[in-house]
N, C-alpha and C positions, 0 to 999 in steps of 0.2 A: 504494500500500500504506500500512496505519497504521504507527503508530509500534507499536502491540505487536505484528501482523503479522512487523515487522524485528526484533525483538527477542528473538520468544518463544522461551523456550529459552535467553538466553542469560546467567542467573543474575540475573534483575531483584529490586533490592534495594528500591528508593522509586520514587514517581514523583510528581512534584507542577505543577500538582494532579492528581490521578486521573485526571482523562477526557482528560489529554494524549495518554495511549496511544489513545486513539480517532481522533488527527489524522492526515489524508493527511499522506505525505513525498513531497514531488519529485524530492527529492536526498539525496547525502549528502555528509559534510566532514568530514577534521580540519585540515585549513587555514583560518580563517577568513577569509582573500584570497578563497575559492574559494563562500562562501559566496550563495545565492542565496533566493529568497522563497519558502518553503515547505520550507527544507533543513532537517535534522537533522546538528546540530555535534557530533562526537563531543572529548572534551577530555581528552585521557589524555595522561600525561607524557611528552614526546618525549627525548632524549640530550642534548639542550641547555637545553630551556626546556619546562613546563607549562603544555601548551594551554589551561589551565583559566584562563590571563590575560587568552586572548583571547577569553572567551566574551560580554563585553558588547558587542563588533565583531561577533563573529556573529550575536549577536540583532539587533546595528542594522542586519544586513543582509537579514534575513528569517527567520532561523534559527526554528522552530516551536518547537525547547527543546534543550537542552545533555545529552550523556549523559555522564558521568562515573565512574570507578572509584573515584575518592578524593576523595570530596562535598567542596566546604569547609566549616572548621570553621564558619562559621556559615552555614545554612540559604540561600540566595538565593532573591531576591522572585522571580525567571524562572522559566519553567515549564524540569524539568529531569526526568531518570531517574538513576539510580543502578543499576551494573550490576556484577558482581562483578570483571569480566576488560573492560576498553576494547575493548582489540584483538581478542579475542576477539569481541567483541558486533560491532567493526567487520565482520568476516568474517566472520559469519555475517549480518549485513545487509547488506553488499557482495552476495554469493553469492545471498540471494534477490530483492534491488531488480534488479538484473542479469539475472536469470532463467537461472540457477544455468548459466553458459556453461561450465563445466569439465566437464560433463554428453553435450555438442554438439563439442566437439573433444579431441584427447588430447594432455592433457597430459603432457614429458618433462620430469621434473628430475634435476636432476645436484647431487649433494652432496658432500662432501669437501674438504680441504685446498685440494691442487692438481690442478689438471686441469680445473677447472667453465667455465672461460669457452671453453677451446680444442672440449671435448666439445661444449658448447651449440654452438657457432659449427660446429663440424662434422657434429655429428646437422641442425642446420638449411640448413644447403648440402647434404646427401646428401638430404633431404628435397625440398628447391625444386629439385635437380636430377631428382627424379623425379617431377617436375610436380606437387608439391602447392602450395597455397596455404599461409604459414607466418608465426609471427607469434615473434620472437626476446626474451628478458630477461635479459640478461648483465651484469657489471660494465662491460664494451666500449660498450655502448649498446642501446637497445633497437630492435624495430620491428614493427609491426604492416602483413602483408601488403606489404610490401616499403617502408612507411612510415617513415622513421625520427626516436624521439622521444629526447630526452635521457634518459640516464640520471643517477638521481639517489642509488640503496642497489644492490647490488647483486642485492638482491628487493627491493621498493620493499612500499609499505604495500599489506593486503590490501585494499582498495577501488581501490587502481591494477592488480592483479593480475587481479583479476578482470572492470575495465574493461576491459584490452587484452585479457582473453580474451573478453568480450563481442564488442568490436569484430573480432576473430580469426572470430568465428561468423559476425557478420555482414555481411562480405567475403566470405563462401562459403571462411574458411581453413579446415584442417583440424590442425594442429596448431602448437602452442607449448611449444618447448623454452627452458628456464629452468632458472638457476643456483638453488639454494635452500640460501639461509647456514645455518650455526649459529644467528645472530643471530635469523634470521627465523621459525626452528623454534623457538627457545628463547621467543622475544615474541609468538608468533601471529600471522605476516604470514601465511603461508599457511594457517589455521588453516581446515578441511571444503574445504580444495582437494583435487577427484579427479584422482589423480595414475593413468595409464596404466602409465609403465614409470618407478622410480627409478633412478638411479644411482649407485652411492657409489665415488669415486676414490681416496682414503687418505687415510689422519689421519695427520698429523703435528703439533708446536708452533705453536700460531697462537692467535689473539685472546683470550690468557688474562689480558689486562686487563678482560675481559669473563668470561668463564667461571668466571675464576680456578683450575680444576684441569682435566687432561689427562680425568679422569675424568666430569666434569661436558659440557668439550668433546664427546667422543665419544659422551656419552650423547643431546645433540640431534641430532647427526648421525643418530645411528639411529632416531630416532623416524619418521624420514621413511618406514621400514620395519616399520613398526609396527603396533597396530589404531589412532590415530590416523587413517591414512591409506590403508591398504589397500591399498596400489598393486597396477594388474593384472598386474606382474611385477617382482618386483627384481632387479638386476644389478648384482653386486658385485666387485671387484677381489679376485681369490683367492692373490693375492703379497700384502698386507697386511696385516700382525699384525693389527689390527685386524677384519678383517672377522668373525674367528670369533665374536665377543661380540658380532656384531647379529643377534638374532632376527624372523627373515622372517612374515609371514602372509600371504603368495604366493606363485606360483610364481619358485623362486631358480635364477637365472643365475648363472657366473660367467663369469670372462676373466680371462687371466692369461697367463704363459709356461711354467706348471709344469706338470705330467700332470696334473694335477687338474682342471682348469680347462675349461668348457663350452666356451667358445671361447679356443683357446691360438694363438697364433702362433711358426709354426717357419721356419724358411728365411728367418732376417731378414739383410739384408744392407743396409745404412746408409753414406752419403755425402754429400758437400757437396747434392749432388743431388737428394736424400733416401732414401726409403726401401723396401723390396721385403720382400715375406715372405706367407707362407700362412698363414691362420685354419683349421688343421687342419680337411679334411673338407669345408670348405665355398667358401674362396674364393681366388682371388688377388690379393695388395692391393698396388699401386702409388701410391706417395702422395707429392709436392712438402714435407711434412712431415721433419723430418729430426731422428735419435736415436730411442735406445730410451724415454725419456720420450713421443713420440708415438706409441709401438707399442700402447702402453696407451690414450692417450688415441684411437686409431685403434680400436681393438677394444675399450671402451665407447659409443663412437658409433656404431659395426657393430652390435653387440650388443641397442641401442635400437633401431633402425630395423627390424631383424629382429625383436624385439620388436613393434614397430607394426607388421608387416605386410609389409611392404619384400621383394621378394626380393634374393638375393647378386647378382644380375649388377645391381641398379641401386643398391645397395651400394659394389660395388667400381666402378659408373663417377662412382659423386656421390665416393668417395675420390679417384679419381684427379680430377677436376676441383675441385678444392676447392682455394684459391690460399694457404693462411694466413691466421693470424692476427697481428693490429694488437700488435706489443708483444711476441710470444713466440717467443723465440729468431727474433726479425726481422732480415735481415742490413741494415746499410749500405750500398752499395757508391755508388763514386764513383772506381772503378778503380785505388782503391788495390793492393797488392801482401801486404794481410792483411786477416784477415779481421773485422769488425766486426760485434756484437751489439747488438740491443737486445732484453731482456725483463725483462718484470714481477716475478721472481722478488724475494720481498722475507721470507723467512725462510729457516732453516739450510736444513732438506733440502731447500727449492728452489731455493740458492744451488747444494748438490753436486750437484743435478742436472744444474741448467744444463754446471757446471764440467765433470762426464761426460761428455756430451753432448762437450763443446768437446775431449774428450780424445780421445772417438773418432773425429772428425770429422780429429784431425792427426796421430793413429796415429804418436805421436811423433815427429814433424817438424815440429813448432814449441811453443812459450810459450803458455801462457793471461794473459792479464792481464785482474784483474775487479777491478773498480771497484764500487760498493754505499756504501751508507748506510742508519742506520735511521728507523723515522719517530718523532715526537714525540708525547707524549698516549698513548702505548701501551703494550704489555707488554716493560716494562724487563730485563725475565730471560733476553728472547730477543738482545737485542743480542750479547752475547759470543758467543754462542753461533753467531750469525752472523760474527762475528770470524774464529773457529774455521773454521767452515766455507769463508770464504775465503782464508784462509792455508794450509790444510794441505793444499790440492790444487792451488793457484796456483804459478806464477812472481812473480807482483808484484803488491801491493794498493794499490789506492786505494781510499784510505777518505774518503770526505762526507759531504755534507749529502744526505735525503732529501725530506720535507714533513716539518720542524722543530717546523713550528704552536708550541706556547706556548712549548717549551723550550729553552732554549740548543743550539747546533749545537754549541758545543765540548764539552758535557756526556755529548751524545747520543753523539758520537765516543768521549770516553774510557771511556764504558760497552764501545763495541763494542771498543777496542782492546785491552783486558783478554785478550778470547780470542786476536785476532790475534795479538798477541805473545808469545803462544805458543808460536810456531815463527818458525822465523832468515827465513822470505819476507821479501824488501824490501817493506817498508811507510812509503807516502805519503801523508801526512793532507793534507786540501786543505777547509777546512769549502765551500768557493764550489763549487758544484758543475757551475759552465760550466769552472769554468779544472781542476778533477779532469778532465774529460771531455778537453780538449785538452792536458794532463797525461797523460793514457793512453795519447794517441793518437800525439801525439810519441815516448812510448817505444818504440812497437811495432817490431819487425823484418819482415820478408819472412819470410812465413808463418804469423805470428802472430795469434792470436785473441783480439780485446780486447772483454773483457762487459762489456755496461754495465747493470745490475741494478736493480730495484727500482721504475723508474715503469711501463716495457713502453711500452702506448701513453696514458699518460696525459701532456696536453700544459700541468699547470701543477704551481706548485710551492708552498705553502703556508711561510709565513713567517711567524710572529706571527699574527697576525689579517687578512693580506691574503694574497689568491692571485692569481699572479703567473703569466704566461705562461712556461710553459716545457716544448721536447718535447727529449728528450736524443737524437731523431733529429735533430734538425735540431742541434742544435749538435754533434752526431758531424759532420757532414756541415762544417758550417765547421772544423771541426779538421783534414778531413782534405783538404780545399782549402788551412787554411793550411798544413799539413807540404808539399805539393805546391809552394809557394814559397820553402821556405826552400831 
């Protein structure tokens, strides 16, 4: 295809010289590493650094011309385009150099707060367990047809989106279920992606370093249900405030526990063991999942697959066969005599979730102790409030270090402690976050449920400018071999 082929449409401002848009394209890039002889360098600003530094590397490496949103101030001798939106012109170049593969399989995204990675991870095990071919993109990692590649954004750029869905086609897969941030809706990763069935799990406080208002947050979220995107059916959580402010232009689903709700779950009944309940009308769900937080993410994953075609009886056997996920609400064991957490939860309302969760599970016969930290580089406004939310439902907090990155870790704490101290909980600052974790685990008693927040299954830890290995399961696990010594 030419360069104005990929292009056309996607608000062409300059091109120089003119008959660039007449050149074959091989490829395309906004990595200049990735760069090859006949490629098209897109150079749009990334979070850290503007690609438009490395366009003299992409030309030296075959690049036919540079397309750019934000020309430099002075003109360059290289043949380039000028387009109004980068990412935007990327996805829609992606989408037809690719041969528009979101057309060929059905795409499932899942949006919102909390819930997106556990939903992906279980609409795509209820999938593969009903013999399709399935291609996964989560913050967990991703994988194509059972392939697994690093994950790098939690929706990665729309020229890798629409590769793994190519590659998805042509495996003979049939669908890809994928997380779809704010971030990604707000910047155009996924931008003329055909989306099958949407998901939206709940809004709550999150990346308003980014957003900067709750208003603005919510308002990407919904786009994903939008004329933007069309999806051939939306499916939305009918327990959060939120849902009523997104206007649908499909057929709308919902799920929930209220009478309202298309698919409701009743007769739930939850244990260490997990959990039992009916999707009123239609099914009976037994799931190794455990709490009312998975009830939802249980019956949005239902709710999808029934969506895509799926019927109930291979519904409720891809639930019940479905083992967990890496990081949420993941237990420890090591035969200790309590009981030990690991999950991702790393803001308020998914700190009292977890915290519920742990409250149900000991039906007041034992302590929660939850440990957490915030991260650094982020939105400052939410630390206390995380505080908050671990103190006022806790027996004992440990408060650390999370991934710090540029900021002081004692700075980061005394933001969070503001809200903690709050309330009379014992509260234990520890900024080291191996010695909080053996810290916790030392305190616990027989019967007690000690959370440890905030990474889930992520296995390193960011410090200044260097990332450093670290999985808070594995050093649960030496903590609770050393209490086993003392």
């Amino acid at each position: 295809m030419t360069v104005h082929e990929l292009l056309n449409g996607a608000g062409l401002v300059a091109a120089f010289p003119p008959d660039i848009l007449q050149l074959p394209v091989r490829g395309l890039a906004y990595d200049s590493r990735l760069v090859a002889f006949g490629y098209l360098f897109f150079a749009f600003a990334g979070s850290k650094v503007d690609g438009g530094r490395f366009a003299t590397d992409a030309l030296a490496r075959g690049a036919v011309a540079v397309v750019y949103d934000t020309p430099p101030a002075v003109p360059p001798a290289h043949p380039y385009v000028v387009v109004s939106h980068g990412r935007h012109a990327l996805a829609l170049a992606a989408k037809r150099f690719y041969g528009q593969p979101d057309e060929s399989i059905k795409v499932i995204g899942f949006t919102g707060t909390n819930g997106k990675s556990t939903g992906t991870m279980l609409t795509d095990g209820i999938l593969q367990h009903a013999g399709y071919k399935t291609s996964l993109i989560n913050t967990i990692g991703y994988h194509v047809c059972g392939t697994p590649l690093p994950a790098v954004n939690t929706t990665p750029e729309s020229l890798d989106v629409y590769r793994i869905a190519a590659e998805t086609r042509d495996h003979g897969g049939a669908f890809l279920s994928m997380e779809i941030s704010s971030h990604a809706l707000a910047l155009g990763r996924v931008d003329g992606l055909r989306v099958a069935a949407a998901v939206f799990t709940n809004l709550t406080r999150d990346h308003l370093d980014f957003h900067l208002s709750m208003e603005e947050y919510g308002a990407a979220k919904a786009r994903l249900f939008g004329p933007d995107f069309t999806p051939g059916t939306s499916i939305l959580n009918a327990d959060d405030p939120f849902t009523p402010q997104i206007q649908t232009v499909s057929r709308r689903l919902t799920y929930g526990l209220g009478p309202a709700a298309d698919f409701r779950a009743v007769d739930i009944e939850s244990s260490f063991s997990g959990l039992r309940f009916h999707i009123e009308g239609h099914a009976a769900i037994t799931s190794r999942l455990v709490g009312d937080i998975n009830v939802y993410n249980i019956l949005a994953a239902a709710a999808a697959c029934h969506a895509a075609g799926l019927s109930w009886q291979q519904i409720t056997a891809g639930v019940a066969a479905f083992p967990g996920v890496p990081g949420r609400f993941e237990r420890v064991e090591a035969g200790q005599d309590f009981l030990v957490v690991v999950d991702y939860a790393h803001t308020d309302a998914a700190i009292t979730n977890v915290i519920r969760v742990a409250r149900q599970l000991l039906n007041g016969k034992g302590r929660v102790l939850t440990l957490f930290g915030c991260g650094g580089d982020r939105d400052r406004a939410k630390r206390p409030l995380m505080g908050v939310a671990a103190a006022k439902d806790s027996d004992a907090v440990f408060l650390t270090s999370d991934n710090p990155r540029s900021e002081d870790p004692l700075a980061i704490i005394n933001d969070a402690a503001v809200g903690a101290r709050r309330f009379d909980t014992p509260l234990t600052v520890e900024p080291d976050r191996e010695k909080a974790i053996f810290a916790a685990i030392a305190a616990a008693r027989p019967g007690d449920v000690v959370l440890i927040t905030g990474k889930g299954h992520e296995d390193y830890q960011i410090i200044g400018s260097s990332k450093i290995d670290f999985s808070d399961r594995e050093v649960a696990l030496r903590a609770i071999a050393a209490r086993g010594k003392l």
